[in-house]
C-alpha positions as CSV (number, residue, x, y, z in Angstrom):
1,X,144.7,136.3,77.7
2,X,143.9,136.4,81.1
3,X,145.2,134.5,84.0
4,X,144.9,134.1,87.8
5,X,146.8,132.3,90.2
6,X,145.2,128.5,91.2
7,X,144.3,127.8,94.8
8,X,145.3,128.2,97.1
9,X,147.1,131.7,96.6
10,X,149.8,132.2,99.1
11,X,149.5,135.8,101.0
12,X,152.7,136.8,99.7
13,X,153.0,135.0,96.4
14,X,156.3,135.3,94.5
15,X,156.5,136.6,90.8
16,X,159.6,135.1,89.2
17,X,160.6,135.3,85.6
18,X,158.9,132.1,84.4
19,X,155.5,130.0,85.3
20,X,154.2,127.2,83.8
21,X,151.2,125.9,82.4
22,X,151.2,123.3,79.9
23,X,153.3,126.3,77.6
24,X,155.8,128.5,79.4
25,X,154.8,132.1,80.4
26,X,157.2,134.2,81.0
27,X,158.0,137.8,82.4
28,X,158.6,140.7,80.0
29,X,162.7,140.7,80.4
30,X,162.3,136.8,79.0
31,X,160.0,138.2,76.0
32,X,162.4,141.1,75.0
33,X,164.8,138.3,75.3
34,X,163.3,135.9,73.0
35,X,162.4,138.6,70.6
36,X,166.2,139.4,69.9
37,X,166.6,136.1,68.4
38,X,163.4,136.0,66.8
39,X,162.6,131.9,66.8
40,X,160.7,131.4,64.2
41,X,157.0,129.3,65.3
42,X,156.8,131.4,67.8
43,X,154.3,133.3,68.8
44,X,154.3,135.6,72.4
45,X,150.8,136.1,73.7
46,X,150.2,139.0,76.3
47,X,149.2,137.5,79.4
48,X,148.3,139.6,82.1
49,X,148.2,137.5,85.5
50,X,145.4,139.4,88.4
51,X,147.9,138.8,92.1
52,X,146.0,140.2,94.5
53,X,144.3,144.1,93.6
54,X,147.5,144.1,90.7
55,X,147.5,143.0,87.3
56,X,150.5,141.8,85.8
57,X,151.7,141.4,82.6
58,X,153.5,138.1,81.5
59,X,153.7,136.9,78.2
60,X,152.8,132.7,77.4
61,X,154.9,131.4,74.8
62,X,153.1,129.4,72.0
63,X,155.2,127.2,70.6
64,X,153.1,126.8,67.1
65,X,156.2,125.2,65.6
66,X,156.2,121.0,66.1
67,X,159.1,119.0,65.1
68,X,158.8,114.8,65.2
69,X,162.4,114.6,65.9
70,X,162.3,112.3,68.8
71,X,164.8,109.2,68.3
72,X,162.5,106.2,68.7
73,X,165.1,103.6,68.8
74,X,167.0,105.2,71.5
75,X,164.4,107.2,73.6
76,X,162.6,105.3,76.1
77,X,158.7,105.6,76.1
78,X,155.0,103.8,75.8
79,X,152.7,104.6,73.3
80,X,149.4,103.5,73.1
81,X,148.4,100.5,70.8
82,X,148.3,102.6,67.4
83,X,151.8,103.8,68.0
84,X,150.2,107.4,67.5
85,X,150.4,108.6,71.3
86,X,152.7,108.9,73.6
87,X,151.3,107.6,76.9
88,X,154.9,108.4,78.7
89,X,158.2,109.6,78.0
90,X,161.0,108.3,80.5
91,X,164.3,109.1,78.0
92,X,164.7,111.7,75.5
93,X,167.0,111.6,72.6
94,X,166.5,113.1,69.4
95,X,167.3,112.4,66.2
96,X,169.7,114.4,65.0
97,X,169.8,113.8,61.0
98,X,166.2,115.0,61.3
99,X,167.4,118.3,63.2
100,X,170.3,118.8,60.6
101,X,167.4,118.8,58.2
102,X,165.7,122.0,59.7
103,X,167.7,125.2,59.2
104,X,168.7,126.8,62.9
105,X,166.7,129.7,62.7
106,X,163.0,127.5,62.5
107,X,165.0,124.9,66.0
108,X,165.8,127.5,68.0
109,X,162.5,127.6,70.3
110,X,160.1,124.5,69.5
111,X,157.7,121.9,70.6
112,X,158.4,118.0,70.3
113,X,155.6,117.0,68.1
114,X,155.8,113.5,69.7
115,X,154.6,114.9,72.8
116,X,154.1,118.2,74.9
117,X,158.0,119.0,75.6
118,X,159.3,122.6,74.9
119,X,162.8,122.8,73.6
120,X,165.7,125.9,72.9
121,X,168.7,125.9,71.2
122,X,171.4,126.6,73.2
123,X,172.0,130.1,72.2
124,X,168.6,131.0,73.1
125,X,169.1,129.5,76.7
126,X,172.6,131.1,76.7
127,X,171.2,134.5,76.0
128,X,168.3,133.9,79.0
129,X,171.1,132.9,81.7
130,X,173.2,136.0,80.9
131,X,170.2,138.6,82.0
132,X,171.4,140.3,84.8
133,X,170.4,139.8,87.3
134,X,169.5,136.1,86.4
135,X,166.2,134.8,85.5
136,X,164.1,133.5,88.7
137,X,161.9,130.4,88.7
138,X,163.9,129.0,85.4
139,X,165.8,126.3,84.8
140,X,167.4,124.7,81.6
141,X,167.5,120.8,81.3
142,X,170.0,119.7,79.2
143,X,168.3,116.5,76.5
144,X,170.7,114.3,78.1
145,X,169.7,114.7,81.4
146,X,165.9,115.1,81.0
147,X,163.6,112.4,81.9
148,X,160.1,111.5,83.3
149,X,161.4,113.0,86.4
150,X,163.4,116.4,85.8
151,X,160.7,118.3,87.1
152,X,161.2,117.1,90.8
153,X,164.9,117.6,90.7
């Protein structure tokens, strides 16, 4: 896959560990790290990112495996009029009896199948954080601390 940096491109623009697009993509020290605990669903697609005459190579993480885990009683959301789409999602909280129902080798790296959130266990995030040095341009949100406006914190 290729990919190129969206307008407008800074003169000097920064390369850190992990960009996003509506999937992560993330550098190759993140892959290797991934790998070790092979999440099952998936799937790391060489991405190689064109920053000014260099070509680097990132990898995007597709997340082919979906669980509907989200707690609907508890989370706080709007879905359209079917009940079928999320229009927004304010409160996460998932339902953990579902979870307890997938074995931890198929959770540890997946996609909300209610809506477009990327989750990991927290061995996989404890594995990332221990790279020395640490990851740039990453962050873990705890599920009960994420909301509609994590990204601006």
């Amino acid at each position: 896959m290729k990919l190129k940096l969206g307008e407008p491109v800074p003169p000097m623009p920064l390369m850190v560990d992990h960009h996003s697009l509506p999937a992560p993509v993330v550098s190759t020290r993140l892959k290797e790290a991934l790998e070790a605990l092979a999440p099952r669903g998936v799937q790391l697609v060489p991405a190689d990112v064109q920053v000014g005459d260099s070509v680097l190579r990132y990898w995007l993480v597709h997340m082919w495996r979906a669980i509907r885990c989200m707690d609907r009683e508890r989370s706080v959301f709007e879905s359209s009029r079917s009940g079928l789409i999320l229009v927004s999602l304010d409160k996460l909280v998932l339902d953990e009896a579902v979870l307890r129902e997938v074995p931890l080798e198929e959770r540890l790296a997946f996609r909300l199948a209610e809506s477009v959130v990327h989750l990991f266990h927290r061995t996989v995030v404890e594995r990332v954080l221990a790279l020395t040095p640490p990851p740039e341009g990453l962050r873990f949100i705890p599920v009960a601390e994420w909301g509609d406006a994590s990204a601006f914190r």
